[in-house]
Rosetta silent file (secondary structure, phi, psi, omega in degrees, C-alpha in Angstrom):
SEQUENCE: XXXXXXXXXXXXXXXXXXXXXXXXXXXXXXXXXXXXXXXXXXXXXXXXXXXXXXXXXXXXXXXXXXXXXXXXXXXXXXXXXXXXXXXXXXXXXXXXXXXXXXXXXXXXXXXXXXXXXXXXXXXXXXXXXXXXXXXXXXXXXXXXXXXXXXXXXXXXXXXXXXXXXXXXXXXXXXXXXXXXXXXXXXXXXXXXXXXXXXXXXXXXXXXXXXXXXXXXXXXXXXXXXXXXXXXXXXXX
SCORE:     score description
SCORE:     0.000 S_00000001
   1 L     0.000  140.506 -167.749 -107.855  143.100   42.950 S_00000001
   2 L   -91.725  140.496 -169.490 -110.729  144.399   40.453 S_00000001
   3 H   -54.510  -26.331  170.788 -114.291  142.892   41.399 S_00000001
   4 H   -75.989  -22.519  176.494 -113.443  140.815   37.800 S_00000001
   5 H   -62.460  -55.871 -173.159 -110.159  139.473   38.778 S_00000001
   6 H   -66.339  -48.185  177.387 -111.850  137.994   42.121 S_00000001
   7 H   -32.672  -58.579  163.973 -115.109  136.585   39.887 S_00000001
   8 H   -44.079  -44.134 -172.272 -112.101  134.894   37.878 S_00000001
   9 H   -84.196   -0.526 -178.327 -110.347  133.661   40.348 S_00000001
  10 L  -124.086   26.078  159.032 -113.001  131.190   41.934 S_00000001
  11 L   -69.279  127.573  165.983 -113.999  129.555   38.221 S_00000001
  12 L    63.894   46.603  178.217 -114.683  125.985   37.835 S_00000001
  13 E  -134.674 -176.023 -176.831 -113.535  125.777   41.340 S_00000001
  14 E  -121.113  131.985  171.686 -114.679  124.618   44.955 S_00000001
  15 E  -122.264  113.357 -166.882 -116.202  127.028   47.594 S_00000001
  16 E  -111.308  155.524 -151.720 -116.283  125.821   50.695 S_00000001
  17 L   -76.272   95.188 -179.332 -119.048  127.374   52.900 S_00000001
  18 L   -71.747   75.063 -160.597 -117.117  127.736   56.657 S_00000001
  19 L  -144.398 -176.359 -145.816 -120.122  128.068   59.025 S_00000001
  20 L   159.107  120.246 -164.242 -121.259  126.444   62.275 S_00000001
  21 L   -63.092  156.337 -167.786 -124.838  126.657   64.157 S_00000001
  22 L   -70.547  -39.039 -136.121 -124.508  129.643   67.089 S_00000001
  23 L  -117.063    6.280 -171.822 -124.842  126.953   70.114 S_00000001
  24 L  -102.723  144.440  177.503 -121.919  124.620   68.608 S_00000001
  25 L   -84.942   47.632  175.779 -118.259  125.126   69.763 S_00000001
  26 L  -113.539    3.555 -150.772 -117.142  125.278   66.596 S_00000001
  27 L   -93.480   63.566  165.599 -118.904  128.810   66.085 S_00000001
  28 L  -137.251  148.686 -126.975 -115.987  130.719   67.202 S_00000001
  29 L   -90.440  -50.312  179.725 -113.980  132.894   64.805 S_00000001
  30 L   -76.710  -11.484  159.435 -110.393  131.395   64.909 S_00000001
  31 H   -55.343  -52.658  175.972 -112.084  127.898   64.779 S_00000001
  32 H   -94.258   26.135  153.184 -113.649  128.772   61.538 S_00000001
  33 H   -93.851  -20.481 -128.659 -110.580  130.199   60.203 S_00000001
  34 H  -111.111  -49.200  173.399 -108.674  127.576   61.047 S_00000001
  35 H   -72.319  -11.318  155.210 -111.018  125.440   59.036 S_00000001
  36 H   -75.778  -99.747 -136.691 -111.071  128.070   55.767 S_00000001
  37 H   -61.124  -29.793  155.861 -107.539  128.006   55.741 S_00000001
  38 L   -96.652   21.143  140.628 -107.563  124.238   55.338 S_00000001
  39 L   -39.626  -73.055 -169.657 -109.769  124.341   52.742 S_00000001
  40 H   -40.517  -54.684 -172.244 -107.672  126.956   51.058 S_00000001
  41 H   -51.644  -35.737 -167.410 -104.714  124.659   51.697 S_00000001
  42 H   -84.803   -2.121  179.334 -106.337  121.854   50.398 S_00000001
  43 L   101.093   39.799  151.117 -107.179  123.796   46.864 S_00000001
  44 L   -60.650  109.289 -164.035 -110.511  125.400   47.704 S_00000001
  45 L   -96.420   27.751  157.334 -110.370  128.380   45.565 S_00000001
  46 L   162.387  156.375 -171.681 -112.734  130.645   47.787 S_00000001
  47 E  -100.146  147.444  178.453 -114.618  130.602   51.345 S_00000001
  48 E  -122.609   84.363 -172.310 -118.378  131.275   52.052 S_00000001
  49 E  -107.805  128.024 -174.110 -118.145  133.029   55.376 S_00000001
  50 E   -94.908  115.907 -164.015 -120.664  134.213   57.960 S_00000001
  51 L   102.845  161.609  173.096 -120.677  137.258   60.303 S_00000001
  52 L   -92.790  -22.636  165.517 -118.146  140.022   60.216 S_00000001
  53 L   -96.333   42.422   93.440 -116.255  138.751   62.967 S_00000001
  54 L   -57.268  -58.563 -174.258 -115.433  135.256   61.505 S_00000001
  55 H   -47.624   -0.089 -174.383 -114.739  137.110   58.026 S_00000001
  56 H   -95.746  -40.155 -178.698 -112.366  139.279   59.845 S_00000001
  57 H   -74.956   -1.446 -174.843 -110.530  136.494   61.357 S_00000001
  58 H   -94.724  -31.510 -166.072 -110.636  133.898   57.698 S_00000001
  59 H   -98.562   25.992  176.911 -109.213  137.066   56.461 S_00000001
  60 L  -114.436   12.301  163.139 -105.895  137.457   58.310 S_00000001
  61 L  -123.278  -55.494 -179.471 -105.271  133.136   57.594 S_00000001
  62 L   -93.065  107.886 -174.523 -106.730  132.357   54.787 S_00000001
  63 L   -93.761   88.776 -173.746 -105.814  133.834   51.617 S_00000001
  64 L  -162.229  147.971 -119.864 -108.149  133.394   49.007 S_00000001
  65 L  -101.181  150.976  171.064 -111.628  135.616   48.170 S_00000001
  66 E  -131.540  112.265 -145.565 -114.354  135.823   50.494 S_00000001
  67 E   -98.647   84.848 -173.933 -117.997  134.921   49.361 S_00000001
  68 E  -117.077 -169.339 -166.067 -119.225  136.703   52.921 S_00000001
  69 E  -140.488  164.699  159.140 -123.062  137.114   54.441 S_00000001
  70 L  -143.670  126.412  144.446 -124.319  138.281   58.247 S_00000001
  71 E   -67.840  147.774 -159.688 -127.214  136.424   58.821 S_00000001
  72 L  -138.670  162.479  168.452 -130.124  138.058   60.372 S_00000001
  73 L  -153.939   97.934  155.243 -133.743  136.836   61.565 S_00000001
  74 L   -74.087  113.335 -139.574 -135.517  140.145   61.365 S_00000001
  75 L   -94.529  132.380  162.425 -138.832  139.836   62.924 S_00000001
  76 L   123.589   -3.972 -147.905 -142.171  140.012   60.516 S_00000001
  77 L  -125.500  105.780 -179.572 -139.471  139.345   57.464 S_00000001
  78 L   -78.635  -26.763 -174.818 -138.197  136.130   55.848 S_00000001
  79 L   -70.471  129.401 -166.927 -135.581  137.316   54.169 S_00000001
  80 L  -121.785  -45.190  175.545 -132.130  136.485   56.224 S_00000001
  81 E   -61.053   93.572  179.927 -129.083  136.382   53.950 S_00000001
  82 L    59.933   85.713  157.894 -127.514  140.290   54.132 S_00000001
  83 L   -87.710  -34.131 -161.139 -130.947  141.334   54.133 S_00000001
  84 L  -106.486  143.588  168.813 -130.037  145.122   54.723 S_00000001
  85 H   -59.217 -100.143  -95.540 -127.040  147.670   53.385 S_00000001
  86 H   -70.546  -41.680  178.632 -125.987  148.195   56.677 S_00000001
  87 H   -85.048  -24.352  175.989 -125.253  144.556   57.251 S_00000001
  88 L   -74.659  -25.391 -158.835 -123.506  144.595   53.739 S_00000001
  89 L   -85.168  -10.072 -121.426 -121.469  147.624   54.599 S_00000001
  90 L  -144.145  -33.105 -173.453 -120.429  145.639   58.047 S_00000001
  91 L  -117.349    9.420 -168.002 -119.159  142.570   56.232 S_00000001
  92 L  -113.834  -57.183 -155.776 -117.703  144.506   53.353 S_00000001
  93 L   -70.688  -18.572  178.086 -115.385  146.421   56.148 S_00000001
  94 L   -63.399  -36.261  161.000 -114.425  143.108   57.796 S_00000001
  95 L   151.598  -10.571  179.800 -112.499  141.835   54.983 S_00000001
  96 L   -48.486  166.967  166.910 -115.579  140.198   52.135 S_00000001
  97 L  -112.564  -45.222 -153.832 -114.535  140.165   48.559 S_00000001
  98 E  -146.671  134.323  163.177 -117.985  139.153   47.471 S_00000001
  99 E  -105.121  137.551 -179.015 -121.237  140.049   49.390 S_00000001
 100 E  -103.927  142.322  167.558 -123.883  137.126   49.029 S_00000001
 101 L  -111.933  163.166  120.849 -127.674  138.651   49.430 S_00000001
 102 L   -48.107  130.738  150.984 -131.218  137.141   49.693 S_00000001
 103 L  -137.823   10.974  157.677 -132.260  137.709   46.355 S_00000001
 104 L   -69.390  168.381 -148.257 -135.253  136.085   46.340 S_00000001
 105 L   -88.420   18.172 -172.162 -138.635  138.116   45.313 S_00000001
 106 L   -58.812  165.922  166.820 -139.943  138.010   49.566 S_00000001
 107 L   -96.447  172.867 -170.335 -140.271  141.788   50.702 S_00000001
 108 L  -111.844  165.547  178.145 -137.344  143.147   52.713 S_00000001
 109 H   -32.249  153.413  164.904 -136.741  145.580   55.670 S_00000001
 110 H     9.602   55.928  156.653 -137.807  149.212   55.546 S_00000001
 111 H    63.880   32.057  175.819 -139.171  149.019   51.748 S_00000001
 112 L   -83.051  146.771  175.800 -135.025  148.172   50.459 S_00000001
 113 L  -132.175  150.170  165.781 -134.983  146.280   47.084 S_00000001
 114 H   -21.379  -71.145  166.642 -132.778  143.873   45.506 S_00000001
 115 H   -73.832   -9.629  136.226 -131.868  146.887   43.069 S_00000001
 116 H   -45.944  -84.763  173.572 -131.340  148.935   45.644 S_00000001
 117 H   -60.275  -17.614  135.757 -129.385  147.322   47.548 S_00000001
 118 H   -30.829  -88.016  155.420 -127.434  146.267   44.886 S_00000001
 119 H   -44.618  -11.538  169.109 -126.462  149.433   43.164 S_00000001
 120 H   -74.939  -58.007  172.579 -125.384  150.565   46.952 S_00000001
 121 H   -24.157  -83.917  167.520 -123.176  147.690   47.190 S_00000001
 122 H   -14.082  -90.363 -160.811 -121.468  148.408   43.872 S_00000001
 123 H   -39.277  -66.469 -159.063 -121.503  152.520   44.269 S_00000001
 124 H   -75.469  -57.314 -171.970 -121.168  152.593   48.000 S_00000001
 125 H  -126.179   15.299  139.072 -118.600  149.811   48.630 S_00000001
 126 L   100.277  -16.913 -138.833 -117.056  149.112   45.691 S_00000001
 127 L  -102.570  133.538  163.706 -117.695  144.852   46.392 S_00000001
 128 E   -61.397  153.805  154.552 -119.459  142.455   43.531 S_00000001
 129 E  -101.350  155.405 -167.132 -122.484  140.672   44.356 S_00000001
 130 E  -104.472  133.722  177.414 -123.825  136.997   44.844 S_00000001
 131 E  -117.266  133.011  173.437 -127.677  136.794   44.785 S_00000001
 132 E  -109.846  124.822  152.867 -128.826  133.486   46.529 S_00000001
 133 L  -107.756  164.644 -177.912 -131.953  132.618   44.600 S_00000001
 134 L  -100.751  -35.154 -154.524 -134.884  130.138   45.004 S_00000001
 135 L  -125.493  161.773  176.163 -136.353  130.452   41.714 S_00000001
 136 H   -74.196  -48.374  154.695 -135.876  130.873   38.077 S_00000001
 137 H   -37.852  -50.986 -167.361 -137.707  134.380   38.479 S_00000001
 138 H   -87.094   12.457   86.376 -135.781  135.967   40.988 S_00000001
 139 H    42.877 -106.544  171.176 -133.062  134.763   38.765 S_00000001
 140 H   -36.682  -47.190 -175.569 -134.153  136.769   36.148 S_00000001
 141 H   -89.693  -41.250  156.769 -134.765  139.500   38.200 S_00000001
 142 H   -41.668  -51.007 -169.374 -131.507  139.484   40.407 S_00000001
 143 H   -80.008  -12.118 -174.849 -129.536  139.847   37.218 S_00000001
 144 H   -82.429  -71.199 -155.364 -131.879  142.504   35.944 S_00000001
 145 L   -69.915   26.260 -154.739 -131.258  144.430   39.386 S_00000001
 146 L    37.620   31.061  161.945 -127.418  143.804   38.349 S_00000001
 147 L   -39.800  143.642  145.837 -126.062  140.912   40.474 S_00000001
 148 L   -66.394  -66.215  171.386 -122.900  139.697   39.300 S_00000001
 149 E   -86.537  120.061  173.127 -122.965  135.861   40.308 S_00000001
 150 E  -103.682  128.308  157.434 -126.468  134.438   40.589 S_00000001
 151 E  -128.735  172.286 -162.362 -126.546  131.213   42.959 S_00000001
 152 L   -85.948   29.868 -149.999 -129.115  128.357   43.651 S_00000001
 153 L   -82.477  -40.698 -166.319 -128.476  129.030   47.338 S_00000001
 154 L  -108.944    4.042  160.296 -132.205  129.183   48.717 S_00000001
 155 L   -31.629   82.552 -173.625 -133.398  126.072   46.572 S_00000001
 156 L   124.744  -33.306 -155.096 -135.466  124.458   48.778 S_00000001
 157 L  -107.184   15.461  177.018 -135.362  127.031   52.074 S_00000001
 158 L  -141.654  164.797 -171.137 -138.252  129.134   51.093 S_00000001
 159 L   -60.036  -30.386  157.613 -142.164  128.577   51.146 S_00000001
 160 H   -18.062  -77.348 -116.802 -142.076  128.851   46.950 S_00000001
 161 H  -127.864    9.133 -174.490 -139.825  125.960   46.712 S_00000001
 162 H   -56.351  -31.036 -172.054 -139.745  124.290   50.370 S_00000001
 163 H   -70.877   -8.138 -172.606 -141.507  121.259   48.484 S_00000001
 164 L  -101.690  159.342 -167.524 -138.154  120.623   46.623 S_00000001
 165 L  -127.063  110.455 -172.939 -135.046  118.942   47.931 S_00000001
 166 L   -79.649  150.556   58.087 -131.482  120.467   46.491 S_00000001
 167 L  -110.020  154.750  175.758 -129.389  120.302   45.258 S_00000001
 168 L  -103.306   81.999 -155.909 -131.222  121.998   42.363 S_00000001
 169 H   -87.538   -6.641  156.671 -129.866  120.926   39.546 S_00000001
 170 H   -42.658  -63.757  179.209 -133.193  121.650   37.743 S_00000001
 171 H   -42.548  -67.836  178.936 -132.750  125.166   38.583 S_00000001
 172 H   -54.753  -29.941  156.398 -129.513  125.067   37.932 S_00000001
 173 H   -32.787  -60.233 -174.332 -129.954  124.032   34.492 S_00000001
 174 H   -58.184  -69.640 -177.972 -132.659  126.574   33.659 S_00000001
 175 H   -55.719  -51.685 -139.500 -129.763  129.877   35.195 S_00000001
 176 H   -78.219  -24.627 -174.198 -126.930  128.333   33.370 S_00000001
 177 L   -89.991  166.521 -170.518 -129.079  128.518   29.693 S_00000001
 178 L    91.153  -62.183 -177.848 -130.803  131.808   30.776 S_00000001
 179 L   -91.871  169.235  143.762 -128.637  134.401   32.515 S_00000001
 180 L   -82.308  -12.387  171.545 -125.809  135.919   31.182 S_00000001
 181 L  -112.997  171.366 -169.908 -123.852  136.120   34.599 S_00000001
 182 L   -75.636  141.633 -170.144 -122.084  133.347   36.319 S_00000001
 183 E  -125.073  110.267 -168.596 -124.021  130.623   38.009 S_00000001
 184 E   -93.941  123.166  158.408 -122.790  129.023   41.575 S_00000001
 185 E   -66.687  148.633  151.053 -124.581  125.712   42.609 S_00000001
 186 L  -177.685  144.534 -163.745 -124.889  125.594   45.998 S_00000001
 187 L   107.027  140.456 -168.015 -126.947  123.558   48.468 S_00000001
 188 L    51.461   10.138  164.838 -127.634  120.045   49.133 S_00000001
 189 L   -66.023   87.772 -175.815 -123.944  119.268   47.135 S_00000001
 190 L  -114.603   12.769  169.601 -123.207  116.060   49.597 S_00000001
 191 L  -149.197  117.063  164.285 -120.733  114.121   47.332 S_00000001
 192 L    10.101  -63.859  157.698 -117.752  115.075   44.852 S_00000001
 193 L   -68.948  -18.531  176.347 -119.672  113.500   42.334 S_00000001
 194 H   -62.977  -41.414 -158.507 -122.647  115.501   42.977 S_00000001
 195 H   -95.471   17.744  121.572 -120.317  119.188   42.692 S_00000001
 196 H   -93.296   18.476  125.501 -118.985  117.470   39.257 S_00000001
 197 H   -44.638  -52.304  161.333 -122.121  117.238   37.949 S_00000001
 198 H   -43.707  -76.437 -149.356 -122.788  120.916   38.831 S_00000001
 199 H   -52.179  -48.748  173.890 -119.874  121.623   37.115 S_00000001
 200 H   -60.868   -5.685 -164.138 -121.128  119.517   33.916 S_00000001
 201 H  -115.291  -14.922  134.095 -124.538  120.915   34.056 S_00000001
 202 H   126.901   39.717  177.513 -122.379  124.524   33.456 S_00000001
 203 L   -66.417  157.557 -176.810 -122.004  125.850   37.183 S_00000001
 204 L   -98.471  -24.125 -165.616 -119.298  128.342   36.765 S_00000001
 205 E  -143.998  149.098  179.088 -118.610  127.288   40.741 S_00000001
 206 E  -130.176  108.979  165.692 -119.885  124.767   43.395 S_00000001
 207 E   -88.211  143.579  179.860 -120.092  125.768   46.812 S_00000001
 208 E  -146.741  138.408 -155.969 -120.133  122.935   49.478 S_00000001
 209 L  -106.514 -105.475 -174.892 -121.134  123.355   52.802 S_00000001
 210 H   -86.342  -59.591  -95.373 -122.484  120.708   56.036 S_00000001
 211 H  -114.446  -19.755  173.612 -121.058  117.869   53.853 S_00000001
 212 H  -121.179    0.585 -161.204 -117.438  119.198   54.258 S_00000001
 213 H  -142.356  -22.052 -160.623 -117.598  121.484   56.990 S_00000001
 214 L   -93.888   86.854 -173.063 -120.949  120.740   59.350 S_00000001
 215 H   -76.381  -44.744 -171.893 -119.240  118.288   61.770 S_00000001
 216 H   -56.771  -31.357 -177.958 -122.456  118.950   64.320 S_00000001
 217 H   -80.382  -27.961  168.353 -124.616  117.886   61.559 S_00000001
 218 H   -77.188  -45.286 -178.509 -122.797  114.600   60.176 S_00000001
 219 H   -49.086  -57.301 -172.270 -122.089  113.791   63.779 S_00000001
 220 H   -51.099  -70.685 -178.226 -125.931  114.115   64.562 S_00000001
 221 H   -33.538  -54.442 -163.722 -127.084  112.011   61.268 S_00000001
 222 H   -66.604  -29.160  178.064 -124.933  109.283   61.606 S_00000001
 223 H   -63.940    2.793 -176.559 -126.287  108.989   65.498 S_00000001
 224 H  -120.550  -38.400  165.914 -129.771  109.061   64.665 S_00000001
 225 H   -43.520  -85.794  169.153 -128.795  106.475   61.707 S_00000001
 226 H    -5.912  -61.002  174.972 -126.958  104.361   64.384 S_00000001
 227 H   -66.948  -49.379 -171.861 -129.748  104.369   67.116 S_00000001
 228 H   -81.887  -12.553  164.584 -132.369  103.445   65.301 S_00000001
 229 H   -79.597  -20.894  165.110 -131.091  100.805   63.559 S_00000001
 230 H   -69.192  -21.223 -177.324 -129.811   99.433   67.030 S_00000001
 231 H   -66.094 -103.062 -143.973 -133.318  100.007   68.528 S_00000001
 232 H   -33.071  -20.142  169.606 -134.842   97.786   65.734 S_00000001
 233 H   -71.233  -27.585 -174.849 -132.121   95.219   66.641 S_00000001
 234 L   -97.276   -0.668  157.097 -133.190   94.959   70.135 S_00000001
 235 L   -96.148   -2.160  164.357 -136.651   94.411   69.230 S_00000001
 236 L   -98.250    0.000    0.000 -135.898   91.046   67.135 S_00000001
């Protein structure tokens, strides 16, 4: 399928992100396929998948494009999402459709740029790319360095914008009148109505995340809801 056909195929649709913290036993590869493919079943029109071994294993169940990443925590570096070709080329052989980047303006590993590492992507492996931005600059500048999808993915996660709480629907506002390439909300989307709002606010896509997929994190919330409203009961 041509990198436009896959672009196409996840419009005005739901992508849901299939990921799970390293110490939880859901972080194991046929677990999170097994949870992509019932997205997919349920009419999820693409997966947001992390590591090369889960993307190898969503892509022998679940058939539907794969938005994928390898997270990294490179030390002296903030930048996490793909930060390196090497990690794109790793997740491109596993089975992605779409490589998602850091595309925020932080600097990266061994003096690689945005437009670098783009134009490798492309050249080298043939795959479109998703730039997760923070800001309406690197915005502007991801699409400059030729991104194909720009999304609203680091809204919130970096010290720029840490003071803000996504979903960023500011942001999003700002990319969808601005760029010229397709613009995925994603982050903090924690109700239906929230990712059709994105959609009304001109997302070409909504990615959703902990709110359909983070069982450790919903579990945790409501039990820290739970306790402390019983502690305050047992002091009245």
């Amino acid at each position: 399928m041509s990198q436009l056909n896959i672009i196409t195929e996840i419009k005005q649709g739901l992508i849901v992100s299939c990921q799970a913290p390293v110490d939880s036993p859901l972080h194991e590869p046929m677990v999170i396929a097994a949870i992509a493919t019932a997205s997919v079943n349920q009419g999820a029109v693409g997966v947001r998948i992390d590591t090369p071994e889960h993307i190898n294993a969503v892509k022998k169940r679940a058939f539907a494009p794969i938005i994928g990443l390898w997270k990294q925590q490179i030390p002296g570096y903030e930048v996490y999402i793909t930060p390196q070709f090497n990690h794109a080329s790793a997740i491109a052989q596993a089975g992605a459709d779409i490589i998602a980047i850091d595309a925020t303006l932080r600097n990266r590993p061994k003096g690689e740029t945005v437009a670098g590492l783009i134009a490798r992507i492309h050249h080298e492996l043939g795959k479109p790319v998703m730039a997760d931005v923070d800001t309406l600059s690197a915005a502007f500048a991801a699409q400059a360095a030729g991104a194909d999808i720009v999304g609203t993915t680091l809204y919130g996660y970096t010290a720029e914008t840490k003071h803000l709480s996504p979903p960023g629907f500011d942001l999003l506002s700002q990319m969808v009148e601005n760029l010229d390439v397709p613009v995925i909300c994603e982050g903090g989307i924690s109700s239906p109505q929230m990712a059709r709002q994105a959609l009304n606010l001109g997302a070409y896509a909504v990615v959703v995340g902990t709110a359909i997929t983070g069982i450790d994190y919903q579990v945790k919330a409501y039990q820290q809801a739970m306790n402390s409203e019983s502690s305050i009961q047992n002091l009245e």
